[in-house]
Biopython code that builds the backbone (N, CA, C, O; Angstrom):
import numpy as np
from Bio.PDB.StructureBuilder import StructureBuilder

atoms = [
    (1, "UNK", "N", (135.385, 156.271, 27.440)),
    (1, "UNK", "CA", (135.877, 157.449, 28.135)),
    (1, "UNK", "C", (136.263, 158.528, 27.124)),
    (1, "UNK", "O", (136.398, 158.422, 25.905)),
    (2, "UNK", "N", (136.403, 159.543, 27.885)),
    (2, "UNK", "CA", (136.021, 161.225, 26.581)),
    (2, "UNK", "C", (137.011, 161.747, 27.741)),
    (2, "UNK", "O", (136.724, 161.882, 28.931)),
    (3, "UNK", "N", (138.474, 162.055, 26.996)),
    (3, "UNK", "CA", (139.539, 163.237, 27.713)),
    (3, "UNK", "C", (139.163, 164.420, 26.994)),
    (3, "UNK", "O", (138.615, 164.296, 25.899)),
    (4, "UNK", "N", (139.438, 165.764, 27.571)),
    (4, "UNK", "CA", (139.059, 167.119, 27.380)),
    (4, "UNK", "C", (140.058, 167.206, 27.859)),
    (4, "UNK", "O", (140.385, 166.634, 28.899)),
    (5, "UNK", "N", (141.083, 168.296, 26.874)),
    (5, "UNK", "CA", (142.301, 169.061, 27.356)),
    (5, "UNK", "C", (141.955, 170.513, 26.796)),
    (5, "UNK", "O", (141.956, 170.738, 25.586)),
    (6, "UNK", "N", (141.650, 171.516, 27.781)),
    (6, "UNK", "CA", (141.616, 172.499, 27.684)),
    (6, "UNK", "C", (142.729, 173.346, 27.942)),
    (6, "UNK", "O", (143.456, 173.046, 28.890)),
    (7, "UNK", "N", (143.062, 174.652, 27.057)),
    (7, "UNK", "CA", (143.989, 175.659, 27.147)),
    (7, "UNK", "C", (143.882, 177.043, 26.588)),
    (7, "UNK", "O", (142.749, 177.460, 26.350)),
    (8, "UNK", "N", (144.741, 177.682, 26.388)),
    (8, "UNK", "CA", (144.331, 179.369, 26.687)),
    (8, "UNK", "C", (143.780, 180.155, 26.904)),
    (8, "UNK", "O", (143.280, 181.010, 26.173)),
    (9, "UNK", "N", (143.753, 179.912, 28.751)),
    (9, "UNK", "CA", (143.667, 180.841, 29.429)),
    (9, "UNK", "C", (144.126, 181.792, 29.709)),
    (9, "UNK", "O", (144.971, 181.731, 28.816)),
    (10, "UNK", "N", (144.462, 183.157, 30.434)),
    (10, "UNK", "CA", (145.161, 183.590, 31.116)),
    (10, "UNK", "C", (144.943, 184.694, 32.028)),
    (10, "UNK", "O", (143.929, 184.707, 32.725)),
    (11, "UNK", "N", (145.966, 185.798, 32.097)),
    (11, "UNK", "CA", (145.378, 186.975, 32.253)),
    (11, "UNK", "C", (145.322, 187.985, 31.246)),
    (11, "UNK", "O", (146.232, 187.962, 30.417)),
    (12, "UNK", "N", (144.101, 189.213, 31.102)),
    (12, "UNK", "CA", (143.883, 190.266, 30.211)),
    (12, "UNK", "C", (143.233, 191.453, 30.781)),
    (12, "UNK", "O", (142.537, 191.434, 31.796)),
    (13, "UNK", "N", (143.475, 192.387, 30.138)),
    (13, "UNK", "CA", (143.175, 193.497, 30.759)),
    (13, "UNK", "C", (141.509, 193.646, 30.322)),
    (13, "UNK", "O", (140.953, 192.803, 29.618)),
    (14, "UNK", "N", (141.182, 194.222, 30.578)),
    (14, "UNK", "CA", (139.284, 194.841, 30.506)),
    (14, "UNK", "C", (139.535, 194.962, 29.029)),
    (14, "UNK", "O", (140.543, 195.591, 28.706)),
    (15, "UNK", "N", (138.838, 194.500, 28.160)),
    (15, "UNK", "CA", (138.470, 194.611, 26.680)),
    (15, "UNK", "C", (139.751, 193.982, 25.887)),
    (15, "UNK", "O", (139.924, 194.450, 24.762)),
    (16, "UNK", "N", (140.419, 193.257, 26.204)),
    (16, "UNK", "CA", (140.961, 192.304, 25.116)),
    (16, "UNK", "C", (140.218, 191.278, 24.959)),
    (16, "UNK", "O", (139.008, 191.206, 25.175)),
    (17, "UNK", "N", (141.000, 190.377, 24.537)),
    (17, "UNK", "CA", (140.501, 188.998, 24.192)),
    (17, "UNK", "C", (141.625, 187.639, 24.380)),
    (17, "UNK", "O", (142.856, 187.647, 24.362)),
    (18, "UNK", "N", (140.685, 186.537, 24.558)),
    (18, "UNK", "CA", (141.479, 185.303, 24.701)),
    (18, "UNK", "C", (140.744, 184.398, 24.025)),
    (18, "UNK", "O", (139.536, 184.594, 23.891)),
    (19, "UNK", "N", (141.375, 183.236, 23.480)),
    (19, "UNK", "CA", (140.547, 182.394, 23.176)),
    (19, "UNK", "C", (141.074, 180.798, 23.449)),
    (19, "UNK", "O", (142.148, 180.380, 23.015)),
    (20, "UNK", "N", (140.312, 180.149, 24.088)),
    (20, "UNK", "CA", (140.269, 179.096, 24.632)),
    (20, "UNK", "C", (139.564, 177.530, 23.571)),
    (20, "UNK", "O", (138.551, 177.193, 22.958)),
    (21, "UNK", "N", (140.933, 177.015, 23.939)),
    (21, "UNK", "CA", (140.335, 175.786, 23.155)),
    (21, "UNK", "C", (140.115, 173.971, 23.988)),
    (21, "UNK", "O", (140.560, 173.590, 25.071)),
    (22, "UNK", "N", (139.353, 173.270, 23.059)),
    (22, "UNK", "CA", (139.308, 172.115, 24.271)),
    (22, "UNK", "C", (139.760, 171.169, 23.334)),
    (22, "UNK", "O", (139.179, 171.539, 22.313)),
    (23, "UNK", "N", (140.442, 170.162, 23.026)),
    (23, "UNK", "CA", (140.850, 169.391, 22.357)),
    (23, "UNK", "C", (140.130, 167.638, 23.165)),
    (23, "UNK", "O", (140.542, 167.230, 24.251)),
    (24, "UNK", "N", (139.065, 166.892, 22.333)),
    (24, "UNK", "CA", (138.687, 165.634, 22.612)),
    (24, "UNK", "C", (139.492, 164.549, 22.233)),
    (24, "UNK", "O", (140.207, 164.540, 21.231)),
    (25, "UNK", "N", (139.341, 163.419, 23.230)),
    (25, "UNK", "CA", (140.304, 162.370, 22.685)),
    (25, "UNK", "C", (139.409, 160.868, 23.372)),
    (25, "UNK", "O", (138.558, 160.866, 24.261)),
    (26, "UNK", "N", (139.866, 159.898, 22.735)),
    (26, "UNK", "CA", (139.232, 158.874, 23.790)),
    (26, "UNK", "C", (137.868, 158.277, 22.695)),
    (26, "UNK", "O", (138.218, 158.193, 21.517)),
    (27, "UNK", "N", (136.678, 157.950, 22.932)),
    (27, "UNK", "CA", (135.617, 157.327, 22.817)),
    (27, "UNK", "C", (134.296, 158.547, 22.388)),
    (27, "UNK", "O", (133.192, 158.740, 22.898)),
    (28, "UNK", "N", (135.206, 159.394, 20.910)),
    (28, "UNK", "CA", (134.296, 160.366, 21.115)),
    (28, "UNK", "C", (132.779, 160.119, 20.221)),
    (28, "UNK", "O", (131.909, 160.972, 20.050)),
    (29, "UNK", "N", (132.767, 158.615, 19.698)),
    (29, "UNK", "CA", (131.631, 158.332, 19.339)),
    (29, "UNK", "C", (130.231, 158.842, 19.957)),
    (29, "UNK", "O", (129.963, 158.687, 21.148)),
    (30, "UNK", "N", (129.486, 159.376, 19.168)),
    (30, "UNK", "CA", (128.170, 159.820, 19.714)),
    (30, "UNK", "C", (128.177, 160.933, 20.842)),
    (30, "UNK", "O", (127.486, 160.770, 21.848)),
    (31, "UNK", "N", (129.075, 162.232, 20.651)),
    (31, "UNK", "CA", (128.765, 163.052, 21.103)),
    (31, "UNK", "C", (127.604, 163.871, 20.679)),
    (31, "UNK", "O", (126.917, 163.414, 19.765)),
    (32, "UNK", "N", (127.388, 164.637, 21.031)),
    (32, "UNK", "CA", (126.394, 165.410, 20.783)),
    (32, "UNK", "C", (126.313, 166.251, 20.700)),
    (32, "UNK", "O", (125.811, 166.773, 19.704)),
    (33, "UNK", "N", (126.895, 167.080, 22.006)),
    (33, "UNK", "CA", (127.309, 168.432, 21.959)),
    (33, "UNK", "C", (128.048, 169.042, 22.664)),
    (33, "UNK", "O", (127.556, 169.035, 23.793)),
    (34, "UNK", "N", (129.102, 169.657, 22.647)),
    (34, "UNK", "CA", (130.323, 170.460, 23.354)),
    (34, "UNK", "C", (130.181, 172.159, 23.987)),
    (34, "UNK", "O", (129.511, 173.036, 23.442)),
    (35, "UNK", "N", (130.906, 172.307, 25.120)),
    (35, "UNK", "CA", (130.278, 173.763, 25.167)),
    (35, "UNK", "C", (131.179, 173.726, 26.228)),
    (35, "UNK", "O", (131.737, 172.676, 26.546)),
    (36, "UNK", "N", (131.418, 175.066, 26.959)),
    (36, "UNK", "CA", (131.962, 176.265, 27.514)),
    (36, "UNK", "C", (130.861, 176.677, 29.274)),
    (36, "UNK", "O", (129.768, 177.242, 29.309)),
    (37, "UNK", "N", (131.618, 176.182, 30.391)),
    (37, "UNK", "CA", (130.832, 176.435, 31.451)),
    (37, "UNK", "C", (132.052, 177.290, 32.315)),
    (37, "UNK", "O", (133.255, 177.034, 32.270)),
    (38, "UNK", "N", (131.514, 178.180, 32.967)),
    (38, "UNK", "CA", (132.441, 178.873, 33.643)),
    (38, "UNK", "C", (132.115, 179.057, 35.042)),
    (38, "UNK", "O", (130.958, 179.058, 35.463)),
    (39, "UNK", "N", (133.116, 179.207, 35.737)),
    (39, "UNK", "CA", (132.594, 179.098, 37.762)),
    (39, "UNK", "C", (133.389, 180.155, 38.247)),
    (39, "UNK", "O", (134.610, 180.158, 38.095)),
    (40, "UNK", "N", (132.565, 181.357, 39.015)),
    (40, "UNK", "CA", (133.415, 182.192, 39.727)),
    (40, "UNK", "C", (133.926, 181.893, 41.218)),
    (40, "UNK", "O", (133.703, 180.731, 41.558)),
    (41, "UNK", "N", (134.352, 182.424, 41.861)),
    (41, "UNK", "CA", (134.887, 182.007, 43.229)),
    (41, "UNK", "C", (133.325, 182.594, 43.748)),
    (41, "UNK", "O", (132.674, 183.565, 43.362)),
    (42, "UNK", "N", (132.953, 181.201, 45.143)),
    (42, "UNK", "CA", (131.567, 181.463, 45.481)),
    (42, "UNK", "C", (130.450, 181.541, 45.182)),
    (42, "UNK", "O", (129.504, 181.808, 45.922)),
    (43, "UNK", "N", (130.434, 181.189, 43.439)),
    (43, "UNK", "CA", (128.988, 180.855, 42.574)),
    (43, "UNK", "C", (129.322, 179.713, 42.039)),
    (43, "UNK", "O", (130.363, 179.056, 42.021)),
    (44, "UNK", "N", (127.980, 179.544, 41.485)),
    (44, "UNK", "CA", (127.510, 178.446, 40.732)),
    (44, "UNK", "C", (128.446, 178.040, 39.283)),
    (44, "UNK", "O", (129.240, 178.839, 38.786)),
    (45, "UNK", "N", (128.244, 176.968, 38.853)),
    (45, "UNK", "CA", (128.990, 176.877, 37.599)),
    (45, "UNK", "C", (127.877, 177.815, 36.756)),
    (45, "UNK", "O", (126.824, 178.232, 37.240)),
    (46, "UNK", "N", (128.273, 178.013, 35.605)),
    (46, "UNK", "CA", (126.824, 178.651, 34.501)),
    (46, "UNK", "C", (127.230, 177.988, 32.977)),
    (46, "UNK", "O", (128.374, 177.894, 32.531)),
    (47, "UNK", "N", (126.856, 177.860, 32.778)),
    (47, "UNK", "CA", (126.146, 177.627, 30.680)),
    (47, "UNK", "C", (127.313, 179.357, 30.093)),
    (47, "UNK", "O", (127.109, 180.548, 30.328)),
    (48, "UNK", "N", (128.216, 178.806, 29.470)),
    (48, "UNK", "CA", (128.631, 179.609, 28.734)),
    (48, "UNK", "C", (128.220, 180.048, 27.214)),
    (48, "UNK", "O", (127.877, 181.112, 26.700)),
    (49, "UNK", "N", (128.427, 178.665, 26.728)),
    (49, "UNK", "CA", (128.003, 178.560, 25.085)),
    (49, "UNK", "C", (128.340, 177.450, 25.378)),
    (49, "UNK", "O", (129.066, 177.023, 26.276)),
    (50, "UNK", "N", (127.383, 176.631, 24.004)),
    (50, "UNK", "CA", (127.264, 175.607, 23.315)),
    (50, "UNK", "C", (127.153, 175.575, 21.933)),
    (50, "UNK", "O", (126.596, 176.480, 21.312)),
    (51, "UNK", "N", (127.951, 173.980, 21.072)),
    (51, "UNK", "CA", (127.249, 173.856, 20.175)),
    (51, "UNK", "C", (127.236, 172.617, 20.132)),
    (51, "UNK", "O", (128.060, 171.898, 20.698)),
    (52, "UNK", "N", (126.143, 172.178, 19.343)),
    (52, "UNK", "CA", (125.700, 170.596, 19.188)),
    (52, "UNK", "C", (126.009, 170.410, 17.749)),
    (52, "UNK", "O", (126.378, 171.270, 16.950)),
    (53, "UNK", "N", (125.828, 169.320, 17.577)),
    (53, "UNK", "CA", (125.627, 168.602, 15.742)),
    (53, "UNK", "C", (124.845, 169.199, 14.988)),
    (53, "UNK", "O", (123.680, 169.495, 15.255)),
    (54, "UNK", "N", (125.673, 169.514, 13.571)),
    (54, "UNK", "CA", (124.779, 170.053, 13.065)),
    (54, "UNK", "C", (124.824, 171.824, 13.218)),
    (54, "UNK", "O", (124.184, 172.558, 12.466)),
    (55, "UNK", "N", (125.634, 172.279, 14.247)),
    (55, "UNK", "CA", (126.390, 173.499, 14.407)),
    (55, "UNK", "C", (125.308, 174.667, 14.720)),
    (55, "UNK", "O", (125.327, 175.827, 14.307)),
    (56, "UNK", "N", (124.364, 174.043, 15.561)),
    (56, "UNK", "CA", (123.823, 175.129, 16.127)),
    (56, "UNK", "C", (124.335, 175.584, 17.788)),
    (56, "UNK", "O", (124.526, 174.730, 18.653)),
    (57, "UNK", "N", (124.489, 176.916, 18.004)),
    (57, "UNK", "CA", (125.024, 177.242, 19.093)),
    (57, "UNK", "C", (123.792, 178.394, 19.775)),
    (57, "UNK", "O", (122.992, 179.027, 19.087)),
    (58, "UNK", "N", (123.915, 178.456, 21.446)),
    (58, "UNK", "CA", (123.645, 179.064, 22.215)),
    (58, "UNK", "C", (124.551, 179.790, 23.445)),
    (58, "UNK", "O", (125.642, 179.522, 23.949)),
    (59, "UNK", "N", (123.900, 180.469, 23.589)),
    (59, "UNK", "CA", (125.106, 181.409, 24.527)),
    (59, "UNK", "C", (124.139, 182.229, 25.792)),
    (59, "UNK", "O", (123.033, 182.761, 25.699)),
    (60, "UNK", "N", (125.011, 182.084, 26.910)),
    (60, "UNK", "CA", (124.308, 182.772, 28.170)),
    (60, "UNK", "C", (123.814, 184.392, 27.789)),
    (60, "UNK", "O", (124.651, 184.901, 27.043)),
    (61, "UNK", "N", (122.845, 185.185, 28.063)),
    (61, "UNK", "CA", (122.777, 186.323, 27.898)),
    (61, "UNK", "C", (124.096, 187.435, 28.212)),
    (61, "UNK", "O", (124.232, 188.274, 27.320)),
    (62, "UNK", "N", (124.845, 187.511, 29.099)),
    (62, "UNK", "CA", (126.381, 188.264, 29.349)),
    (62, "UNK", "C", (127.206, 187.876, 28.602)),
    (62, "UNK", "O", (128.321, 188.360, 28.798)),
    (63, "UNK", "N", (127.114, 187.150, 27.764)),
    (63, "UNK", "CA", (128.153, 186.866, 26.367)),
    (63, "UNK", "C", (127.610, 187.225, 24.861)),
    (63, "UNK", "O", (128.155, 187.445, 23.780)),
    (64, "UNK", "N", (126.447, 187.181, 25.273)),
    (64, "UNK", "CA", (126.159, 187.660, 23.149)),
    (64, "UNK", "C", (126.932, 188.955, 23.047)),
    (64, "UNK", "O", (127.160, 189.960, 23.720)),
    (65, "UNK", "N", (127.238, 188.396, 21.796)),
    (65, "UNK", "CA", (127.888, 189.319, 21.135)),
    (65, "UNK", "C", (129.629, 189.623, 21.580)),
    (65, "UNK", "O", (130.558, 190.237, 21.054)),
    (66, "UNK", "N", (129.494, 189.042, 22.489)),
    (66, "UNK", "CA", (131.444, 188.753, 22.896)),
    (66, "UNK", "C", (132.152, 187.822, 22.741)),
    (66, "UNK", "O", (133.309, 188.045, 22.385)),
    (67, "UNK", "N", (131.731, 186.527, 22.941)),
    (67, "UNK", "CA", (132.241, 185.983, 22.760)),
    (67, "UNK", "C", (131.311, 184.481, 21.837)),
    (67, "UNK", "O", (130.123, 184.173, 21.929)),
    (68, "UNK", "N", (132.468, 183.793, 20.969)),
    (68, "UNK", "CA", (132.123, 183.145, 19.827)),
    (68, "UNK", "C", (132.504, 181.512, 19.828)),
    (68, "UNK", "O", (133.670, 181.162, 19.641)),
    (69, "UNK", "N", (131.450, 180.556, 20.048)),
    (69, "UNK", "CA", (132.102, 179.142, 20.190)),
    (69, "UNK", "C", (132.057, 178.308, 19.027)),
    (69, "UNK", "O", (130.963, 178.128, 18.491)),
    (70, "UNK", "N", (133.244, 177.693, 18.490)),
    (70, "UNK", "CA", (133.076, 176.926, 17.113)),
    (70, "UNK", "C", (133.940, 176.065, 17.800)),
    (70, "UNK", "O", (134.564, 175.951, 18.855)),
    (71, "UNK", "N", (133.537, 175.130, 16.014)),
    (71, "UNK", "CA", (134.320, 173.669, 16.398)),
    (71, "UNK", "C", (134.824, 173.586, 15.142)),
    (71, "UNK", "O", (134.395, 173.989, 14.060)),
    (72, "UNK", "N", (136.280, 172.713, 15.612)),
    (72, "UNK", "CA", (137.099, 172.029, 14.187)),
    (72, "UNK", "C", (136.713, 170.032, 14.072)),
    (72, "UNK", "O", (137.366, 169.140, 14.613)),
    (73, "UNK", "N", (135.918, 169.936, 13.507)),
    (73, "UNK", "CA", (135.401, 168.421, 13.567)),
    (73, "UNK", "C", (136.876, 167.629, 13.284)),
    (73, "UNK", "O", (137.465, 166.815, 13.995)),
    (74, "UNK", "N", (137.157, 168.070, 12.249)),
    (74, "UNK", "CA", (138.985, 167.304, 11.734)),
    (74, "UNK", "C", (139.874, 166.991, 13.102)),
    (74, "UNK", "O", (140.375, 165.894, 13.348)),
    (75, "UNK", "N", (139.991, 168.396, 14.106)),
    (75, "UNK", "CA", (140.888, 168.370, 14.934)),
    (75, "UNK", "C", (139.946, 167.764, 16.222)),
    (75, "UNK", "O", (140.728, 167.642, 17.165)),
    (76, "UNK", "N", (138.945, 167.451, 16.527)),
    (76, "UNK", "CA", (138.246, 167.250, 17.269)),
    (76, "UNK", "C", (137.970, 168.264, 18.521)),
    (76, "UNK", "O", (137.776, 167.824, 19.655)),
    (77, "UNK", "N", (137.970, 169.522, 18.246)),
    (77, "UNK", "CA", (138.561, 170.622, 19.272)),
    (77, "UNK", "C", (137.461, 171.387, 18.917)),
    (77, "UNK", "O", (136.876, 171.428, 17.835)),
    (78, "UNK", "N", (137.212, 172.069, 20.085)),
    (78, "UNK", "CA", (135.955, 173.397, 19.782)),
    (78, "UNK", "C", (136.555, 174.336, 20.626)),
    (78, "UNK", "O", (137.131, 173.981, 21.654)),
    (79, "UNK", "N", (136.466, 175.555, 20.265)),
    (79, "UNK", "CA", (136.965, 177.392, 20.663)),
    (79, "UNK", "C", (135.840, 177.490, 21.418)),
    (79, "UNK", "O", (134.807, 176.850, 21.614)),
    (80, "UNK", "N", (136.772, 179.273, 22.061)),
    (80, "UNK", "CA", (135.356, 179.554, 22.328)),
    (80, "UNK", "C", (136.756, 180.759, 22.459)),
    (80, "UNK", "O", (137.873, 180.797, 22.973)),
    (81, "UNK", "N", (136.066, 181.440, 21.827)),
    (81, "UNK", "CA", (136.638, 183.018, 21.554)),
    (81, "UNK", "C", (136.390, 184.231, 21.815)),
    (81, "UNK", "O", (135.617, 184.867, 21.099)),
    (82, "UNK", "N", (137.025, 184.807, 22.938)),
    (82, "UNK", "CA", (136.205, 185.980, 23.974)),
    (82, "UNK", "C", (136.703, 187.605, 23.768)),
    (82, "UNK", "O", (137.636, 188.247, 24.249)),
    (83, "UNK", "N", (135.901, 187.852, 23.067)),
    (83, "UNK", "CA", (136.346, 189.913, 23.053)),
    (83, "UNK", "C", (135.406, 190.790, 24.271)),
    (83, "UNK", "O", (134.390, 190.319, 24.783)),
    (84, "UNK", "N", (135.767, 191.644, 24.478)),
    (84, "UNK", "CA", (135.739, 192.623, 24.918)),
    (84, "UNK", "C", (135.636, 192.027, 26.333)),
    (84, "UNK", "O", (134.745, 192.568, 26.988)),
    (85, "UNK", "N", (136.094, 191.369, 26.773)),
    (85, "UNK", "CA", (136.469, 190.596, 28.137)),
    (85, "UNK", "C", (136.081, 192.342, 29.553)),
    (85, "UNK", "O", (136.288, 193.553, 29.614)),
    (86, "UNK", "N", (135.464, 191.261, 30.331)),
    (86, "UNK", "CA", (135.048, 191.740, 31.171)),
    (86, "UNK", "C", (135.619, 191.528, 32.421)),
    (86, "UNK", "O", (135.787, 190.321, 32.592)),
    (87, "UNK", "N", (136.157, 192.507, 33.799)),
    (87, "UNK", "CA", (136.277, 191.361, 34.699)),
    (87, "UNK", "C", (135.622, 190.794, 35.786)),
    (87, "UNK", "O", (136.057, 190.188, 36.765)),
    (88, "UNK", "N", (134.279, 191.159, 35.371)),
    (88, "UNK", "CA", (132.915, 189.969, 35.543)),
    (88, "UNK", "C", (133.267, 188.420, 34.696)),
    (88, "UNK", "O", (132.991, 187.324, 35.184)),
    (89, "UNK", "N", (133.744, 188.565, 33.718)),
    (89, "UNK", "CA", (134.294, 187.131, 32.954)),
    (89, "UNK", "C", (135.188, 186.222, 33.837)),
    (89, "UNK", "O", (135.110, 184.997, 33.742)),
    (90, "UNK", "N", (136.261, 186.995, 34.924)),
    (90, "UNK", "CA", (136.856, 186.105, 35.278)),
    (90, "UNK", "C", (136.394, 184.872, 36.357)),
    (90, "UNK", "O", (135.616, 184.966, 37.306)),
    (91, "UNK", "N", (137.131, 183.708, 35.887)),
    (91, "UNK", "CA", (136.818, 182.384, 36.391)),
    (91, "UNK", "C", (137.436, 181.550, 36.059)),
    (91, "UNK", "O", (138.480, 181.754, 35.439)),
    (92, "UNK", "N", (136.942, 180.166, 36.396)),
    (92, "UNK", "CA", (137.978, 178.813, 35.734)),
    (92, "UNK", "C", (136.812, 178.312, 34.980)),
    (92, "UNK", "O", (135.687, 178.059, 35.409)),
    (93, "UNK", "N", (137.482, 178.171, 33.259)),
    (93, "UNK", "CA", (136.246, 177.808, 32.305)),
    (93, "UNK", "C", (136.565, 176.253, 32.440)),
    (93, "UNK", "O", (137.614, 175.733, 32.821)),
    (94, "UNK", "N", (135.291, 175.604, 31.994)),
    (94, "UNK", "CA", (135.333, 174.090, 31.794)),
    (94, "UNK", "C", (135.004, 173.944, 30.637)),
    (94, "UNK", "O", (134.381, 174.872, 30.122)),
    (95, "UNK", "N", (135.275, 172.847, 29.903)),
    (95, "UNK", "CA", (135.069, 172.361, 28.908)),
    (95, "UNK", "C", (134.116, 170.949, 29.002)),
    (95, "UNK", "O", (134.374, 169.916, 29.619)),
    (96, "UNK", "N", (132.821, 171.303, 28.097)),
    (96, "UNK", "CA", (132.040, 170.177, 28.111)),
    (96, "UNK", "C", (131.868, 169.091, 27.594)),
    (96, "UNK", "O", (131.863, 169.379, 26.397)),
    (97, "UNK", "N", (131.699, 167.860, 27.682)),
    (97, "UNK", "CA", (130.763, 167.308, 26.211)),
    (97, "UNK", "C", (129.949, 166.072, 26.235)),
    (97, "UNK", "O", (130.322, 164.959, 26.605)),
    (98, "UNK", "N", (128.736, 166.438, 25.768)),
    (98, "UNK", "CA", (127.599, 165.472, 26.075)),
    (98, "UNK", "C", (127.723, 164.166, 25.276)),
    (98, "UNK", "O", (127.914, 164.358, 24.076)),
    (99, "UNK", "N", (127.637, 162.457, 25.790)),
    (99, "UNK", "CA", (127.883, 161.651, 24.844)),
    (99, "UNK", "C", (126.527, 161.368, 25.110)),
    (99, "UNK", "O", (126.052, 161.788, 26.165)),
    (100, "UNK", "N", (125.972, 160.859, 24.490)),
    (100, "UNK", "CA", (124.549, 159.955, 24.096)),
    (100, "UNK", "C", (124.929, 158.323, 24.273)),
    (100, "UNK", "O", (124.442, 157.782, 25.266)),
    (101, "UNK", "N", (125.444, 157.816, 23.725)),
    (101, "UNK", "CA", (125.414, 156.608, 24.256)),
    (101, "UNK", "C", (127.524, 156.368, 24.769)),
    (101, "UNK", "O", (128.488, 156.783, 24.125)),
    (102, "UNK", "N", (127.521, 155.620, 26.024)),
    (102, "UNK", "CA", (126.222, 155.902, 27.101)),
    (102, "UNK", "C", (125.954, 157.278, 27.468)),
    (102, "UNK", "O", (126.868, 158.067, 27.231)),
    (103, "UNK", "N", (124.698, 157.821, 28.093)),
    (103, "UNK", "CA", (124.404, 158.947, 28.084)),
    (103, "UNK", "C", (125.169, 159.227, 29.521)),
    (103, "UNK", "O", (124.917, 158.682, 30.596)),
    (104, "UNK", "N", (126.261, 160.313, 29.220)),
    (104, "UNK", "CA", (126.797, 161.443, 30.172)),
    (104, "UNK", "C", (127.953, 162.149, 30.363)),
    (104, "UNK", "O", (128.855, 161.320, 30.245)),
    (105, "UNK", "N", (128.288, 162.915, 30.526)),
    (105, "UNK", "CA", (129.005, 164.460, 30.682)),
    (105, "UNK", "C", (130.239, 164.230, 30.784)),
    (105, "UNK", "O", (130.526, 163.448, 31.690)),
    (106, "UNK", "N", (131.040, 164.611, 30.209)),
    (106, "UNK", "CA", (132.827, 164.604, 30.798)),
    (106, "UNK", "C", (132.864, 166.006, 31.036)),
    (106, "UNK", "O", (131.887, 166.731, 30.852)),
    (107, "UNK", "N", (133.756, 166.325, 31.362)),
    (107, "UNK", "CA", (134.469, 167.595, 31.878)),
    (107, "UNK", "C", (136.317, 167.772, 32.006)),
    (107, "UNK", "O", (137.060, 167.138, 32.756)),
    (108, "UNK", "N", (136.599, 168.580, 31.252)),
    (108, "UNK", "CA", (137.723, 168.963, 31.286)),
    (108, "UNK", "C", (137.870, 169.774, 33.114)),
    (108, "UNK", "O", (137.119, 170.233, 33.975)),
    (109, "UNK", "N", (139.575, 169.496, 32.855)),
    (109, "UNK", "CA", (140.065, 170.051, 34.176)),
    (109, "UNK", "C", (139.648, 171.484, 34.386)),
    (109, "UNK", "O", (139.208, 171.783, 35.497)),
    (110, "UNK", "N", (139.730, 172.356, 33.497)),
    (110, "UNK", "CA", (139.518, 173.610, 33.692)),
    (110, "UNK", "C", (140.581, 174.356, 33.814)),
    (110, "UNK", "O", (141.505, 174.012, 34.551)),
    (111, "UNK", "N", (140.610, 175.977, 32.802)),
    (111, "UNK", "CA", (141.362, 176.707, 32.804)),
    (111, "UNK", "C", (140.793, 178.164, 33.234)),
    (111, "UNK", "O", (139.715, 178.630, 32.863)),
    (112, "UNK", "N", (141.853, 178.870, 34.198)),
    (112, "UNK", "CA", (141.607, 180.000, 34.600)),
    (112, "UNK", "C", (141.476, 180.979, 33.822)),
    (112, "UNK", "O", (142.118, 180.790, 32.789)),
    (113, "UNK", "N", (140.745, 182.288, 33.849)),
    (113, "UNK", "CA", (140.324, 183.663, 32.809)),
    (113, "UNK", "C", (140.219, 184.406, 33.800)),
    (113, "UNK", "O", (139.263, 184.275, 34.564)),
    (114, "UNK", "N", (141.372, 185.531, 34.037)),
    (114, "UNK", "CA", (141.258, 186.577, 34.463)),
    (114, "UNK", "C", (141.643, 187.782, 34.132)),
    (114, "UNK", "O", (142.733, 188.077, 33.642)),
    (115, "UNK", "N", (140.364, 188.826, 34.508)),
    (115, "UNK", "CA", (140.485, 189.828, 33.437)),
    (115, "UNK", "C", (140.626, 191.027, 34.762)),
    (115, "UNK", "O", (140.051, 191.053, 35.850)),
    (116, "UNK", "N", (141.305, 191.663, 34.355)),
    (116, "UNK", "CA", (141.533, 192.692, 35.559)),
    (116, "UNK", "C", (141.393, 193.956, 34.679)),
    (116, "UNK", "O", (141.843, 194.182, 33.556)),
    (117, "UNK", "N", (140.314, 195.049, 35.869)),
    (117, "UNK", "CA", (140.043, 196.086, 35.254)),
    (117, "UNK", "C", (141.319, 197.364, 35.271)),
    (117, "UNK", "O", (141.133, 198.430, 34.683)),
]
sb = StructureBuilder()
sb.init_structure("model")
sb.init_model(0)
sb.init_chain("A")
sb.init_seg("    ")
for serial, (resi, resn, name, xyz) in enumerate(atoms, 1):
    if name == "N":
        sb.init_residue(resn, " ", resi, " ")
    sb.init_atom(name, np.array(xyz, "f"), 0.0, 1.0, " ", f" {name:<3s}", serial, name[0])
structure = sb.get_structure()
């Protein structure tokens, strides 16, 4: 088992920033890769950013260039660091992370991001 404790969220005005972290605990042998999914009220979850082993990252097209996902391997925790916040951004972000063996997904509880224009 893989716990995800995610935190700082909150509220921000149109063009600040927040940055959100997920802290792993548990059986984190053979992850793979960690990442950032976000859900608005009445849509779909979506692909925020990712990064896998080896520290390559991807990011949904409405985030390049705003926001930035890294990881601290030591602390077992990966960011995800959001400027010029939109309040199209707001939602409840999740925190991901893929294990390989056995192969499948945990998910953090999820923290709220709301950005008011």
């Amino acid at each position: 088992q893989v716990q995800l404790v995610e935190s700082g969220g909150g509220l921000v005005q149109a063009g600040g920033s927040l940055r959100l972290s997920c802290a792993a605990s548990g059986s984190i042998f053979s992850i793979t890769a960690m990442g950032w999914y976000r859900q608005a009220p009445g849509k779909q979850r979506e692909l925020v950013a990712i990064i896998i082993n080896g520290g390559n990252t991807n990011y949904a097209d409405s985030v390049k260039g705003r926001f930035t996902i890294s990881r601290d391997n030591a602390k077992n925790t990966v960011y995800l660091q959001m400027n010029s916040l939109k309040p199209e951004d707001t939602a409840v972000y999740h925190c991901n992370a893929e294990k390989l063996i056995p192969k499948r997904a945990y998910w953090g509880q999820g923290t709220q991001v709301t950005v008011s224009s």
